[in-house]
Structure formats: structure tokens, C-alpha cells
C-alpha positions as a LaTeX table, in Angstrom:
\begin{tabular}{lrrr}
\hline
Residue & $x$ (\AA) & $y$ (\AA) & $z$ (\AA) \\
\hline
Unk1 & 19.40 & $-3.07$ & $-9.69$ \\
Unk2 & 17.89 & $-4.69$ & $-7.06$ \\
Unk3 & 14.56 & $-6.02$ & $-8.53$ \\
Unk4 & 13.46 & $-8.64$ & $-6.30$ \\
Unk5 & 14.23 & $-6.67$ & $-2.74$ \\
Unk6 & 12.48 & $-4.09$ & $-4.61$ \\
Unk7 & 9.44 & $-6.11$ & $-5.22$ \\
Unk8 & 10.22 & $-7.73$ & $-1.64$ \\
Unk9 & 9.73 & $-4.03$ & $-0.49$ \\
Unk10 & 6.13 & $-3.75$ & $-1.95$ \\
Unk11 & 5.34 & $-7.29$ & $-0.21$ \\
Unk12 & 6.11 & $-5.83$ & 3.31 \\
Unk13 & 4.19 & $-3.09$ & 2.08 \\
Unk14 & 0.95 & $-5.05$ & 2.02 \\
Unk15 & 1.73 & $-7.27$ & 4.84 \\
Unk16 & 2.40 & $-5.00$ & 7.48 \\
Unk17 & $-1.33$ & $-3.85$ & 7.97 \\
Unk18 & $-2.74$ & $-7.13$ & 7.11 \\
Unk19 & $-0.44$ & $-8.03$ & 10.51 \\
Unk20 & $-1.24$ & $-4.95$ & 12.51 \\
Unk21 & 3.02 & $-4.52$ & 12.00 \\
Unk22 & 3.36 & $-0.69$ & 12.82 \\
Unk23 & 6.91 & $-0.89$ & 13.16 \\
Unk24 & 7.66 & $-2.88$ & 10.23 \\
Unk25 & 5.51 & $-0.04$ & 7.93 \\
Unk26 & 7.58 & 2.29 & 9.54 \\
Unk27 & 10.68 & 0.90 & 9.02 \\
Unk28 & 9.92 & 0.46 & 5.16 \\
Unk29 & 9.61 & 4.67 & 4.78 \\
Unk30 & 12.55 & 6.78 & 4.67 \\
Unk31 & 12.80 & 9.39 & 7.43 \\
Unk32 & 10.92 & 12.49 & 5.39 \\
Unk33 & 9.08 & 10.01 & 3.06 \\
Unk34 & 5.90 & 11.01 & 1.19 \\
Unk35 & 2.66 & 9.43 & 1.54 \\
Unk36 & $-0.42$ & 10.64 & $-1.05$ \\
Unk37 & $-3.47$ & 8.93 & $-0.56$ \\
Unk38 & $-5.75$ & 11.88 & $-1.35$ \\
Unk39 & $-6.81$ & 10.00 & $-4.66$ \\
Unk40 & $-9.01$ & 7.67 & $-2.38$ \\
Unk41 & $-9.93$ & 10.61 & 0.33 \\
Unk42 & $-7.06$ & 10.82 & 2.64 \\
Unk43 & $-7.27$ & 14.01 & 4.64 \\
Unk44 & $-3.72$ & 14.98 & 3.30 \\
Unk45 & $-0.44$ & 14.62 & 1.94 \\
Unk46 & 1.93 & 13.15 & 4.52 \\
Unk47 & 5.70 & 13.38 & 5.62 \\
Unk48 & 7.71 & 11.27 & 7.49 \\
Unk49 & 6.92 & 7.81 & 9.15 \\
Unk50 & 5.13 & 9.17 & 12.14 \\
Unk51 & 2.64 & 10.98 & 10.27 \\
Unk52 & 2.08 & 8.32 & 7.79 \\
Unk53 & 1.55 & 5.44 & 11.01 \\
Unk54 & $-0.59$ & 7.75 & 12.34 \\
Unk55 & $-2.87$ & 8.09 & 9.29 \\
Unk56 & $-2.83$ & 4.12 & 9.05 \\
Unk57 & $-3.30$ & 3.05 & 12.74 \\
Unk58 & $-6.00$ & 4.96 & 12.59 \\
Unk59 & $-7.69$ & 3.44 & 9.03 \\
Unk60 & $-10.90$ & 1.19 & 8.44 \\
Unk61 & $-8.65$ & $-1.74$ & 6.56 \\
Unk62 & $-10.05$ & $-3.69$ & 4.48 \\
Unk63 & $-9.73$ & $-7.71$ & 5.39 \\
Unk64 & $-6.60$ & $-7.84$ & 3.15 \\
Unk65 & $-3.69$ & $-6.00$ & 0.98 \\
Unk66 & $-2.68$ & $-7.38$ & $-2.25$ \\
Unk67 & $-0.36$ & $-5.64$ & $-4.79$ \\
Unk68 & 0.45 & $-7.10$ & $-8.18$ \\
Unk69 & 1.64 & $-6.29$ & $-11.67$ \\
Unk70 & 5.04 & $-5.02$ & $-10.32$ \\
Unk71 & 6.95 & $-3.02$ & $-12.79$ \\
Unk72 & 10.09 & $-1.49$ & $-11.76$ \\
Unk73 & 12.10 & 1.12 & $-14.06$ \\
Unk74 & 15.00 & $-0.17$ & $-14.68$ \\
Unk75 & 16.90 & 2.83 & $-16.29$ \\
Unk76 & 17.10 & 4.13 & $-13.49$ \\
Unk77 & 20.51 & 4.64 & $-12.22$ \\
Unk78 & 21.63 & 2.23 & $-9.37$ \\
Unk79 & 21.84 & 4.93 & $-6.17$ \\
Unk80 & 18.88 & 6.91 & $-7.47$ \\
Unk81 & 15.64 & 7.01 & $-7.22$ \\
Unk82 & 13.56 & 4.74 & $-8.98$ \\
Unk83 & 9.95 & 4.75 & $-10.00$ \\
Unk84 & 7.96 & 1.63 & $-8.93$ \\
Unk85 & 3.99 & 1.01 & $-10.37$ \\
Unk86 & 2.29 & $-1.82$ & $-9.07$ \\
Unk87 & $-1.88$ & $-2.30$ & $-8.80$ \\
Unk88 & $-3.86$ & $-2.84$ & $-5.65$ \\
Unk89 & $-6.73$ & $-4.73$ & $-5.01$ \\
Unk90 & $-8.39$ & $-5.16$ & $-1.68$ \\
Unk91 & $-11.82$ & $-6.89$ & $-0.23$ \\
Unk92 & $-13.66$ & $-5.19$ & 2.23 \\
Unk93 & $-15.71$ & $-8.31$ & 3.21 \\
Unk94 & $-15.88$ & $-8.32$ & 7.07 \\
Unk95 & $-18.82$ & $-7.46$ & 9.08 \\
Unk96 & $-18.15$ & $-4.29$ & 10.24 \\
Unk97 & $-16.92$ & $-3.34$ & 5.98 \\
Unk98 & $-20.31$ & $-1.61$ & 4.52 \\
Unk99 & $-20.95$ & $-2.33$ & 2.08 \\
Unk100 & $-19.26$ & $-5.04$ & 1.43 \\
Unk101 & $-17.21$ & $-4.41$ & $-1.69$ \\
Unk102 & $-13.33$ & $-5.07$ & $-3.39$ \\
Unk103 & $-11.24$ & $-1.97$ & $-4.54$ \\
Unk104 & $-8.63$ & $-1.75$ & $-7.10$ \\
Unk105 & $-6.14$ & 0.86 & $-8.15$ \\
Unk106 & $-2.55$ & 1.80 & $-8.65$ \\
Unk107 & 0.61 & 2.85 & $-6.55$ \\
Unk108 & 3.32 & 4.85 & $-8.00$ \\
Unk109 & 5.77 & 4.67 & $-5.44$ \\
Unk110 & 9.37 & 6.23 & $-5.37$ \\
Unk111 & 12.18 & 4.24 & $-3.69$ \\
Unk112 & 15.94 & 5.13 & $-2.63$ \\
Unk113 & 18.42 & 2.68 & $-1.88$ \\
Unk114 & 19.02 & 3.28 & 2.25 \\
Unk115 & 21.31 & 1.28 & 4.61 \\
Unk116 & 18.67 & $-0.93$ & 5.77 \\
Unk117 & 17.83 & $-1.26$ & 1.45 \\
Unk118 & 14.93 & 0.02 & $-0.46$ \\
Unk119 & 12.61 & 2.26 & 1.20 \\
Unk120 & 9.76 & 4.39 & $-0.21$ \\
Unk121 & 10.51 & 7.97 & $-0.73$ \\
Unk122 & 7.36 & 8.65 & $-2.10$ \\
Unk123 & 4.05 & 6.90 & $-2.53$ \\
Unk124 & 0.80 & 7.47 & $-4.48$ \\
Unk125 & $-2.46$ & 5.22 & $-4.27$ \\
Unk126 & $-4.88$ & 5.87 & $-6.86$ \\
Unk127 & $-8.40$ & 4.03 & $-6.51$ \\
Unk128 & $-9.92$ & 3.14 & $-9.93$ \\
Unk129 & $-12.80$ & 0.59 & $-9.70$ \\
Unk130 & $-14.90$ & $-1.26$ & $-7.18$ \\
Unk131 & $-17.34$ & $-3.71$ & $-7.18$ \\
Unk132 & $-20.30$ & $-3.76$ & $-4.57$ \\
Unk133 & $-22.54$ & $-6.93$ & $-3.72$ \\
Unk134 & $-26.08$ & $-6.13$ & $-4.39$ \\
Unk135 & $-27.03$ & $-7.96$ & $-1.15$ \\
Unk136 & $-23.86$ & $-7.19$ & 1.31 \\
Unk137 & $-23.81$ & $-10.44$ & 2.28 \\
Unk138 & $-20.48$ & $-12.22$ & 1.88 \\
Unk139 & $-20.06$ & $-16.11$ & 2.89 \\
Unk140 & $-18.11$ & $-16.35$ & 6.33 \\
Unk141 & $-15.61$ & $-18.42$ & 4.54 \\
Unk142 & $-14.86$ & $-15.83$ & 2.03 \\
Unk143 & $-14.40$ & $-12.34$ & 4.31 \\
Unk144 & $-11.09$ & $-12.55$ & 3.95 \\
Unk145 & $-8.14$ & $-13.43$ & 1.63 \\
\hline
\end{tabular}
């Protein structure tokens, strides 16, 4: 399997926004891909890369997107899907973020093996913890990562 194009995968994954690179998070979804982020209030389930650009064009980000603790199954057999965990984190630390705050959770993604390589068939972001300053003021030098 794969391993490090899949964890390559889940790099491009945070990048892309961080970047403002719509076409690159396109590219990284298969064509009727499924995108869950009603855990942490999305309006809906999504399908398919237009829908799922839409929904993030259109998103407060936060100043950054890390994703660590990568853990890919590796029973899975080689042209089939395979599950994919990872944990988020995420500081929401520029002005216009209120309050000013990180965010943590987990993915569980689904990927397929496509021509272009892995691509999410399926991805789930669960929100579990946050931490708020008291004051919402953040030092210039740290609102972003």
C-alpha cells in the first residue's frame, strides 16, 4: 500500500485552504466523493467536488490546518478502499476569529486508489475540544501557524 502518498494526500488536504488552492482541494476528491462536516455544524452532507468547494470557499478558516497522528489501515486490500484517521487541530487567532480560540478533532476519511492516486471517497470531521483565551487577545506574532 501506498502509505506515504496516502499521508501525502492528507497534507494537500490541509494545505489547500491554508493557500486559498480551490483547484488543488478539488482535485484531491473523487468525482461523487462524500464530505460530512455536520459534527462541527455544517449545513449538510455533501457530494461531489463542486458541492464540497462550494461549502469551503465559502468558510470562516481558521489562520491554519494541521492534521497529525496519521494512521492508515493497512489490511486493507491494495485497489480498495481504505480507512484513514488522522486528528485536526486548528487556531483561530486572527482578528476577524472571535473569539479567539484553537480546535481539535478527528477525520475519518475513506480513500480509493484513482488514476491521478489517492483521493478521498469519503470524509468525516469530528470537533472534540477547544480552548478559548479569557482575554481574546492573541500576540500579532502568534495569529498564525
Amino acid at each position: 500500500m501506498d502509505l506515504i502518498l496516502i499521508h501525502q494526500l492528507l497534507a494537500r488536504y490541509g494545505r489547500a485552504p491554508d493557500t486559498q488552492d480551490w483547484d488543488g482541494l478539488a482535485a484531491l476528491f473523487l468525482p461523487d466523493a462524500v464530505l460530512d462536516y455536520t459534527p462541527v455544524r455544517a449545513p449538510g452532507v455533501l457530494t461531489g467536488p463542486e458541492a464540497i468547494l462550494g461549502y469551503f470557499r465559502g468558510a470562516k478558516h481558521p489562520s491554519a490546518h494541521h492534521v497529525s497522528n496519521i494512521i492508515v489501515d493497512e489490511t486493507a486490500e491494495r485497489d480498495g478502499p481504505v480507512d484513514v484517521h488522522s486528528k485536526f487541530w486548528v487556531p483561530y487567532t486572527r482578528d476577524y476569529h472571535d473569539p479567539k480560540r484553537l480546535y481539535g478533532g478527528e477525520y475519518h476519511d475513506v480513500v480509493r486508489r484513482a488514476p491521478q492516486g489517492w483521493r478521498f471517497a469519503r470524509k468525516v470531521c469530528t470537533g472534540q475540544w477547544q480552548l478559548t483565551w479569557a482575554d481574546g487577545d492573541v500576540e500579532p506574532h502568534r495569529r498564525t501557524f
